[in-house]
C-alpha positions as CSV (number, residue, x, y, z in Angstrom):
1,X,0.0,0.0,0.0
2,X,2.9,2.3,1.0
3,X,4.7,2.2,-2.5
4,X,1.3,2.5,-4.4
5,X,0.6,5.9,-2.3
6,X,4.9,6.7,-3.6
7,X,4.3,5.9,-7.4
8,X,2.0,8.9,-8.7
9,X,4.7,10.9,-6.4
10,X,7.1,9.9,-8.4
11,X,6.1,10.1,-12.1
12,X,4.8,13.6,-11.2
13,X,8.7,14.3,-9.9
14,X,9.9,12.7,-13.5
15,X,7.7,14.7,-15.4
16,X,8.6,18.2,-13.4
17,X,12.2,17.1,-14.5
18,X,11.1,17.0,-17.9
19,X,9.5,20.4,-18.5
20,X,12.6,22.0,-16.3
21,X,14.5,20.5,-19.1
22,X,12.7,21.9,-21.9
23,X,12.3,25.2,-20.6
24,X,16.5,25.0,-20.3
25,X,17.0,23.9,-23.8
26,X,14.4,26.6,-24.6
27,X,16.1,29.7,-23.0
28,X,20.1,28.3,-24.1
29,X,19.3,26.2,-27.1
30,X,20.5,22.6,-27.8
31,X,24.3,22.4,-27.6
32,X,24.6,19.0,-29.6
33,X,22.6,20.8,-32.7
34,X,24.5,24.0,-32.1
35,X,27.3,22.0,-32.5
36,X,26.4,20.3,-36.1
37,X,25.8,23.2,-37.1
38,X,28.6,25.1,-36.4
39,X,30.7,22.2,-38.1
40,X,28.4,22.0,-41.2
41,X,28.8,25.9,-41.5
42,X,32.9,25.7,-41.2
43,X,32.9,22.4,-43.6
44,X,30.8,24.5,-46.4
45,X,33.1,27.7,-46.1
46,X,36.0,25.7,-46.6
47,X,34.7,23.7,-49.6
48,X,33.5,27.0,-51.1
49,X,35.9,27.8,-54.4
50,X,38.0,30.7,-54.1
51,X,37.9,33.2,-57.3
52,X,41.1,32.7,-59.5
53,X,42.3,36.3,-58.6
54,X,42.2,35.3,-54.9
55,X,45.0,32.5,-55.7
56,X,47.9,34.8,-55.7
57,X,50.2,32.9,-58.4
58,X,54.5,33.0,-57.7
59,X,56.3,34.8,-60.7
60,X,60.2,34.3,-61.4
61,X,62.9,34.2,-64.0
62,X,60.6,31.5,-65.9
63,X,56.9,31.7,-64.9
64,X,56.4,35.3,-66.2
65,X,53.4,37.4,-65.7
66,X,50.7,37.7,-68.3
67,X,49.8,41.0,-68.6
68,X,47.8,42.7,-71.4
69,X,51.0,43.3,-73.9
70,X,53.0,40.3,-73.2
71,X,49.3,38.4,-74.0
72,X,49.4,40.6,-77.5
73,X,53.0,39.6,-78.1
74,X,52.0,36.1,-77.4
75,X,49.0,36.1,-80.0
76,X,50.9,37.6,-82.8
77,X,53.6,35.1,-82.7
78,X,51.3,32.5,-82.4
79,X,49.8,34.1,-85.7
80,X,53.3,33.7,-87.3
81,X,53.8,30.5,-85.9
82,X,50.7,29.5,-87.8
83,X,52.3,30.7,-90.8
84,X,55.3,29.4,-90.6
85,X,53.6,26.2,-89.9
86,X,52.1,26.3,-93.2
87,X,53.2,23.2,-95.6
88,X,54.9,21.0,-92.4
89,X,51.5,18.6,-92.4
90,X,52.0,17.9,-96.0
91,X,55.3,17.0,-95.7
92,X,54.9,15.1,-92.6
93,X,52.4,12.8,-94.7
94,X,54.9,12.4,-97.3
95,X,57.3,11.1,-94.8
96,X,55.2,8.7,-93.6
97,X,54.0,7.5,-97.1
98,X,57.8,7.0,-97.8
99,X,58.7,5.1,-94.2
100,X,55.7,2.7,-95.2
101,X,56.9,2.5,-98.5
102,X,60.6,1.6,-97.0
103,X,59.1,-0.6,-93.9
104,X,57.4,-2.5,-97.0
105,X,60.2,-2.5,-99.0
106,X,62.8,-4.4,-95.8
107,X,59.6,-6.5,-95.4
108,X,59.8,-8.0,-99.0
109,X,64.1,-7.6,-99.7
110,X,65.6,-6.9,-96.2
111,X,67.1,-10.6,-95.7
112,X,68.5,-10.8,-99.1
113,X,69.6,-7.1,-98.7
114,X,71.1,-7.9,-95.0
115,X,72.8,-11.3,-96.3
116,X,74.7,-9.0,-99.4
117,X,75.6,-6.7,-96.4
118,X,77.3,-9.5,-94.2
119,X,79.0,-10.9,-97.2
120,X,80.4,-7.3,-98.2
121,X,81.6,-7.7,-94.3
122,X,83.2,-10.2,-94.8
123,X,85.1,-9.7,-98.3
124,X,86.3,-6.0,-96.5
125,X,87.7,-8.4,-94.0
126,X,89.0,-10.5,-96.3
127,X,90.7,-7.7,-98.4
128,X,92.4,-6.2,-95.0
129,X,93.9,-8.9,-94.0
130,X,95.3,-9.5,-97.4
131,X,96.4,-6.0,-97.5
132,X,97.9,-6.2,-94.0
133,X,99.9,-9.6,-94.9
134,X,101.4,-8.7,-98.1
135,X,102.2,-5.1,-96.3
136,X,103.9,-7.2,-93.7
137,X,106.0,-9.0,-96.3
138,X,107.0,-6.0,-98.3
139,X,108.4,-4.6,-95.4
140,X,110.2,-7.5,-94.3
141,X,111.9,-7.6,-97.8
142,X,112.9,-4.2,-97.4
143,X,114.5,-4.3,-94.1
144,X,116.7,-7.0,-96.0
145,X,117.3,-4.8,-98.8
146,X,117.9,-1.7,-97.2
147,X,121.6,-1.8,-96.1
148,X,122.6,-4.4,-99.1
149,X,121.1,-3.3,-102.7
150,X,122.9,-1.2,-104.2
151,X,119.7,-0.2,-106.6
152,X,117.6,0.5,-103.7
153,X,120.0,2.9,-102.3
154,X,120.9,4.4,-105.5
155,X,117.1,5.5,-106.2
156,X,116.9,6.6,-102.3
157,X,119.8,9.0,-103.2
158,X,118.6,10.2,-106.4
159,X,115.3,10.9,-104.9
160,X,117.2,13.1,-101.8
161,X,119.0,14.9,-104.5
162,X,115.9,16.0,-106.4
163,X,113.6,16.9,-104.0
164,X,115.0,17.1,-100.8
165,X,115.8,20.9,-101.2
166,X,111.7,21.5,-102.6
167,X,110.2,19.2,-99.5
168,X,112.4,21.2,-97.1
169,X,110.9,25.0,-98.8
170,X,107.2,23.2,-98.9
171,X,107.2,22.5,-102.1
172,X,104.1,19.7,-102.0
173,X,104.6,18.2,-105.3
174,X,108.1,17.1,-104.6
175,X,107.0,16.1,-100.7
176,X,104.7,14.0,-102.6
177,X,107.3,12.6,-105.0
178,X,109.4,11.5,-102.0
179,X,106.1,9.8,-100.1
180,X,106.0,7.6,-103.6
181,X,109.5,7.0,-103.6
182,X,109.7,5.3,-99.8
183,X,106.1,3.7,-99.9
184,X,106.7,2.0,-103.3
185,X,109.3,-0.2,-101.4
186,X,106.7,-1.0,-98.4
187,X,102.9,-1.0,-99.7
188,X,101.2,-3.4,-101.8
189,X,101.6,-3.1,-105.5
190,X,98.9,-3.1,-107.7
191,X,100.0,-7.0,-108.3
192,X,99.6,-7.6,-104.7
193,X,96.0,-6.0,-104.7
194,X,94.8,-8.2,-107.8
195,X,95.9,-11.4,-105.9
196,X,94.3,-10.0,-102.8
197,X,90.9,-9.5,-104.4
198,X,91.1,-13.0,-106.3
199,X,92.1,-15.1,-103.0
200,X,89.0,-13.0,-101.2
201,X,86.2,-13.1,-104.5
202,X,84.6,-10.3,-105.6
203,X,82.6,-7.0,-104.5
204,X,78.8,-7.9,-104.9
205,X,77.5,-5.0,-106.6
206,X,74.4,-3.0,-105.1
207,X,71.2,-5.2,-106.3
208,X,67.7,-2.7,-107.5
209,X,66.7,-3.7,-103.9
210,X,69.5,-1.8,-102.3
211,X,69.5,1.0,-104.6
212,X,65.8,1.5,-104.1
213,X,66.2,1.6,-100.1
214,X,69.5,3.9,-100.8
215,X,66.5,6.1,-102.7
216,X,63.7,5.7,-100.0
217,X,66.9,6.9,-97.3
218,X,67.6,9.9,-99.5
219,X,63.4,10.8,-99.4
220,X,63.0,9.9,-95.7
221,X,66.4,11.8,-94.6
222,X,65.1,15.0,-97.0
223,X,61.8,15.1,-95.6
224,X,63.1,14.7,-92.1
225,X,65.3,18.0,-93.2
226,X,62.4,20.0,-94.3
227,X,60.4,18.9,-91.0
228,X,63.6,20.2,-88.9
229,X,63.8,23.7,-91.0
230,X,59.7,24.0,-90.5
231,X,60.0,23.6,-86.8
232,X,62.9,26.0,-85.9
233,X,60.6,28.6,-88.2
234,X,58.2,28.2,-85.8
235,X,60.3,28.3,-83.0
236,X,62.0,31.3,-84.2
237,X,58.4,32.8,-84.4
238,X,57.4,31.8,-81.1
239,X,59.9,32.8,-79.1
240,X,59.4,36.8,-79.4
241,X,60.5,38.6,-76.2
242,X,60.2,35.5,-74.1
243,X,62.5,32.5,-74.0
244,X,61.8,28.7,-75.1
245,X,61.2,28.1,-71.1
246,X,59.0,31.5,-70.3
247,X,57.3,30.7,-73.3
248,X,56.7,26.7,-72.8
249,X,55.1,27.8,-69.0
250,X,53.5,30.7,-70.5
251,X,51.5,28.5,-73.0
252,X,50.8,26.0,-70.3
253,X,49.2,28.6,-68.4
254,X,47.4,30.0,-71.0
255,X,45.9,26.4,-71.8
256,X,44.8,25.7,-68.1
257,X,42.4,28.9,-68.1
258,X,40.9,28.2,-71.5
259,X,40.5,24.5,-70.1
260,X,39.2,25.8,-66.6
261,X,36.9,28.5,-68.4
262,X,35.4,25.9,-71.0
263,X,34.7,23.4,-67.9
264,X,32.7,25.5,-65.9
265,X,34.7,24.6,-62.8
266,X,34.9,27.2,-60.1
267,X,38.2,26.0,-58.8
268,X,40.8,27.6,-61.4
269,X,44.5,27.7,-61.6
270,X,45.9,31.0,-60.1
271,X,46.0,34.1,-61.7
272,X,46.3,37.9,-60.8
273,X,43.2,40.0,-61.8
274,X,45.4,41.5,-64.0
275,X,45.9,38.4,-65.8
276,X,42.4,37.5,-66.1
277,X,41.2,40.6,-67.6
278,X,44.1,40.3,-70.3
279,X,43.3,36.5,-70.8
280,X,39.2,37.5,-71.2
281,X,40.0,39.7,-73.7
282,X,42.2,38.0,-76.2
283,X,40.4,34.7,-74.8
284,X,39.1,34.2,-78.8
285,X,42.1,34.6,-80.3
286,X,44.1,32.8,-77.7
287,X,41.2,29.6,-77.9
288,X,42.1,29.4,-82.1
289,X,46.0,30.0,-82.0
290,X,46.2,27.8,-78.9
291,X,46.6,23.9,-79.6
């Protein structure tokens, strides 16, 4: 009976506690919700984009400012760029029709082309070695001759008398006559070359496959020259007032704001207002010149 007479004392004391808590959240508000909200609000300013002119970007001896008249300079050597450029695809193509040509042609003739190749190799081998011996024995036989034929040192005397005077003033056609007179007695005579060449076989002469891939080298190696005078045109033309690396970042930078602008993304590389405004208004020009 006693805790029967306690229990409406009780639920009235819960229910007290729960209007004094209300009326506290009422008059101070509910931390915990206070709290989201507070950390939603910072989360959503930090996410929020910042305007390109509030990125401040870092200029030096290579990233260079883009103002209004270095933007101008930019354009118009883009514009003779562009003409300078003029004629390079064609000749590109006809570089590549002549590499297919040539891939085509090794496809067909390379082995027998490679296999004439290794046997010229070997003849020039061949022929060197027959050189080098019969070097070797003419100058063995001299050596033996030198001090003890009297007809070898007669002509060595007659030749001193002649021309040693002239070789000593720089006269080169009697230093040349002298050269003849001591290498005839050491180098291989023309006899010694025809004996070389028939113990060794034959030169292969170039086959109509080999001259036609001399040919296709010739066209490939030209075009690749016309390519290579094209480009430093263009370079030429590019450079202006800037140099090849102010002018490779310059472009780079150029390209990320045309990118950024044609995305639609608020988050853009960094630029100075400055910038901006000179970018907007050559932006049409820039977008056609710019690749």
């Amino acid at each position: 009976m006693r805790s029967s007479r306690r229990l409406p004392f009780i639920l009235a004391a819960a229910f007290l506690g729960l209007l004094l808590a209300s009326s506290a959240q009422a008059r101070i508000g509910n931390p915990i919700k206070k709290a989201k909200e507070k950390l939603q609000k910072a989360t959503e300013q930090n996410a929020a984009p910042q305007s390109p002119a509030a990125q401040a970007p870092e200029f030096d001896d290579v990233t260079v400012e883009l103002t209004n008249t270095r933007i101008e300079g930019i354009v118009r050597s883009l514009d003779k760029a562009s003409e300078a450029m003029a004629g390079r695809e064609a000749v590109v193509e006809k570089l590549n029709r002549a590499l297919d040509e040539k891939g085509k042609h090794l496809e067909k003739n390379g082995d027998a082309i490679r296999a004439l190749q290794n046997k010229r190799d070997e003849l020039i081998t061949c022929y060197h070695d027959g050189y080098r011996a019969a070097t070797d024995r003419k100058a063995e036989e001299y050596s033996k001759r030198a001090l003890t034929d009297p007809a070898l040192r007669e002509k060595f005397s007659r030749a001193a008398q002649e021309d040693n005077a002239a070789a000593a003033r720089g006269d080169s056609a009697a230093i040349q006559r002298l050269q003849k007179t001591l290498t005839s007695e050491i180098l291989p005579t023309s006899e010694d070359s025809a004996k070389v060449r028939q113990s060794c076989g034959p030169m292969p002469p170039p086959t109509p496959a080999e001259v036609k891939l001399k040919q296709l080298d010739a066209q490939c190696a030209d075009y690749e020259e016309q390519i290579r005078a094209i480009d430093k045109k263009v370079a030429d033309a590019q450079q202006g007032e800037l140099n090849p690396q102010q002018w490779g970042i310059a472009l780079e930078r150029i390209r990320a704001y045309l990118a950024w602008k044609q995305s639609g993304s608020k988050s853009a590389p960094p630029f100075t207002q400055q910038e901006i405004d000179a970018l907007e208004k050559h932006r049409e020009k820039l977008q056609a010149a710019v690749k």
